[in-house]
C-alpha positions in Angstrom: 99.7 97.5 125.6 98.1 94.4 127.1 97.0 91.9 125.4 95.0 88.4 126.4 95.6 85.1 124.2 94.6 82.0 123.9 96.8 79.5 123.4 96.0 76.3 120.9 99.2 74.1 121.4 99.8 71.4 118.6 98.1 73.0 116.0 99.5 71.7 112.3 101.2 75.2 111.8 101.6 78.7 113.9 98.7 81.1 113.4 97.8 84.0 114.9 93.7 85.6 114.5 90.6 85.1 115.5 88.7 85.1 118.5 88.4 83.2 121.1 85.1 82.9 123.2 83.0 86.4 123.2 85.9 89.0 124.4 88.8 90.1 122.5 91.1 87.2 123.7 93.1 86.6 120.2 93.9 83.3 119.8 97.4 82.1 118.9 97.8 78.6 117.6 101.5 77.2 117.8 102.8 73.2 116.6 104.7 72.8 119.9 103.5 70.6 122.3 102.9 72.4 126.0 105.6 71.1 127.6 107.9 72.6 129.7 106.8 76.3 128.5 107.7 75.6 124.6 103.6 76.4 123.7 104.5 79.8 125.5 107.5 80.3 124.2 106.4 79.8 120.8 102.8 81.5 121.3 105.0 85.0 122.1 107.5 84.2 119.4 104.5 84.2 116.7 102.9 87.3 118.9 106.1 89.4 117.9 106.0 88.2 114.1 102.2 89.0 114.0 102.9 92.8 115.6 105.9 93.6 113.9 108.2 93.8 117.0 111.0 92.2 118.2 110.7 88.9 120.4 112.2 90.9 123.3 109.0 93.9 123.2 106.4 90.8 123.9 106.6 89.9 127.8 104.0 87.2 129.5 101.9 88.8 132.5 100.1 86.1 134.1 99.3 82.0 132.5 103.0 80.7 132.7 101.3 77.2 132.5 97.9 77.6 131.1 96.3 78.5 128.2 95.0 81.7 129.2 97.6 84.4 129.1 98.0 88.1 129.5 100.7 89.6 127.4 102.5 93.2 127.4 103.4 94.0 124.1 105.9 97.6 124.0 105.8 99.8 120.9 103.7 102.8 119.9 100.3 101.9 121.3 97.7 103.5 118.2 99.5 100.6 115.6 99.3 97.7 118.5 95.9 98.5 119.1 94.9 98.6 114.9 97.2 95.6 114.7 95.3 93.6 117.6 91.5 94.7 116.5 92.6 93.1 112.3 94.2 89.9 113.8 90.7 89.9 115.8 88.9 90.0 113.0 90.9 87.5 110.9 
């Protein structure tokens, strides 16, 4: 399943919910700074915790270095999909 964030690098702690803008881009706030592709690294590290699947099922699309980014997230798609409409919501 695809997936569009929004990155918030050098947030006071990791977060993942809400909305960001009118769509269904879910935001992901991370306390790394975006250097050298730590933000990103952390941003799919806390997209894995939030899902329930391992670091290695969350793989960046497209936004390597900005805060835009389209993420593919592997496991069964129904509880992805119910997962990413609550963190939505959050």
């Amino acid at each position: 399943m695809r997936v569009a964030i929004r990155v918030k690098p050098g947030s006071s702690r990791t977060a993942v919910g809400g909305r960001h803008g009118d769509g269904d881009v879910l935001v992901v706030a991370v306390t790394a700074r975006a250097v050298d592709g730590k933000a990103t690294d952390a941003a799919l590290r806390a997209v894995a915790e939030a899902f329930g699947v391992r670091r290695g099922d969350v793989t960046l699309v497209t936004g390597a270095t900005s805060r835009d980014k389209l993420i593919e997230i592997d496991g069964d798609t129904a509880g992805l999909a119910a997962t990413r409409d609550a963190l939505l919501d959050a």
